[in-house]
C-alpha positions in Angstrom: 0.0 0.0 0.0 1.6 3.4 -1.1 1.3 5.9 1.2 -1.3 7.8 -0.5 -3.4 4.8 -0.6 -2.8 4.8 3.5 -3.2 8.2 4.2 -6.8 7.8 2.6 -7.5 5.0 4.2 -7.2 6.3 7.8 -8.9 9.5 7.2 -12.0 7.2 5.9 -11.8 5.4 9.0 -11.6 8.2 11.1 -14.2 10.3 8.6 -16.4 7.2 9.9 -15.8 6.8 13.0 -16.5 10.6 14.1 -18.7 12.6 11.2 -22.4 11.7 10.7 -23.1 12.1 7.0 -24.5 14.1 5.2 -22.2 16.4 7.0 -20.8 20.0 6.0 -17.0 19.2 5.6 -14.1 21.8 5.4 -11.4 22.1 2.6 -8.4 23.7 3.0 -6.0 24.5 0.3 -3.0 26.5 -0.5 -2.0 27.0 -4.2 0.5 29.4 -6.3 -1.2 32.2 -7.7 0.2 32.2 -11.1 -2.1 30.3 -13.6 -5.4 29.9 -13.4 -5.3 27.2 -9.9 -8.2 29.3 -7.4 -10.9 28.9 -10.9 -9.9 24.9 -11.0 -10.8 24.7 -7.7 -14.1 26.4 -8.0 -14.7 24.2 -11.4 -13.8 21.3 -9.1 -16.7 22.0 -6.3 -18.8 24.0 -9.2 -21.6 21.2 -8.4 -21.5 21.0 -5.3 -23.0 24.2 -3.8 -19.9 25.0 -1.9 -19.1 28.1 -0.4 -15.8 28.8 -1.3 -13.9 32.2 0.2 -9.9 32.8 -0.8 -7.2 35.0 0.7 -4.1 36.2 -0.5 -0.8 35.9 0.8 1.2 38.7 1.5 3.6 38.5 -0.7 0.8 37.8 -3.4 2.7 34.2 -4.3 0.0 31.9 -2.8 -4.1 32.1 -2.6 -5.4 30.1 0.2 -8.9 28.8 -0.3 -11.6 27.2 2.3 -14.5 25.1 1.1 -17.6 24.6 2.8 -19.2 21.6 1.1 -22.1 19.4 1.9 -21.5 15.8 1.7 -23.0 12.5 1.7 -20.3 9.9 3.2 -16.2 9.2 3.7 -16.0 8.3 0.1 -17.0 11.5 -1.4 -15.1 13.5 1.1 -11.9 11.4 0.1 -13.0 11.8 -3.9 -13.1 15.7 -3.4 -9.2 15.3 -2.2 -8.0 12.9 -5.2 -9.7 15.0 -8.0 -8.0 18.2 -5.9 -4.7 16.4 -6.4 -4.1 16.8 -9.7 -4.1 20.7 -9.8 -0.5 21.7 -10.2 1.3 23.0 -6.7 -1.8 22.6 -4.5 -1.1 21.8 -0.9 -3.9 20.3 1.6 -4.2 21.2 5.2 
């Protein structure tokens, strides 16, 4: 098992364990601000009726962004996090 696959694995367990779903979940993300990386996050919760605020850094060479999503189980919360992973320099927190 990679560590990916682990990581993911515990959180579902944990997501389980403590969150009674359909729950309101929290994203946090920090991402460069050169390209176009704060609109592909929005695309990626664009269905999901997420309230999405950003902030800046001071220095102007992140955007941090929090979502506020709705969801049904682990699974989707985990889903959220994969498709997230494939935007270029995004870091969870």
């Amino acid at each position: 098992m990679s560590d990916k696959e682990a990581f993911y694995s515990k959180l579902k367990e944990r997501l389980d364990k403590t969150t009674k779903f359909p729950a309101e979940y929290l994203y946090k993300f920090i991402v460069p601000s050169t390209g176009n990386r704060i609109n592909e996050i929005k695309e990626l919760f664009k269905n999901a009726s997420a309230k999405i605020t950003t902030n800046a850094s001071k220095t102007g060479k992140y955007i941090s962004a929090s979502i506020r999503v709705e969801l049904t189980s682990s699974d989707e919360v985990i889903s959220y996090y994969k498709s997230a992973e494939k935007i270029e320099g995004i870091i969870s927190l």
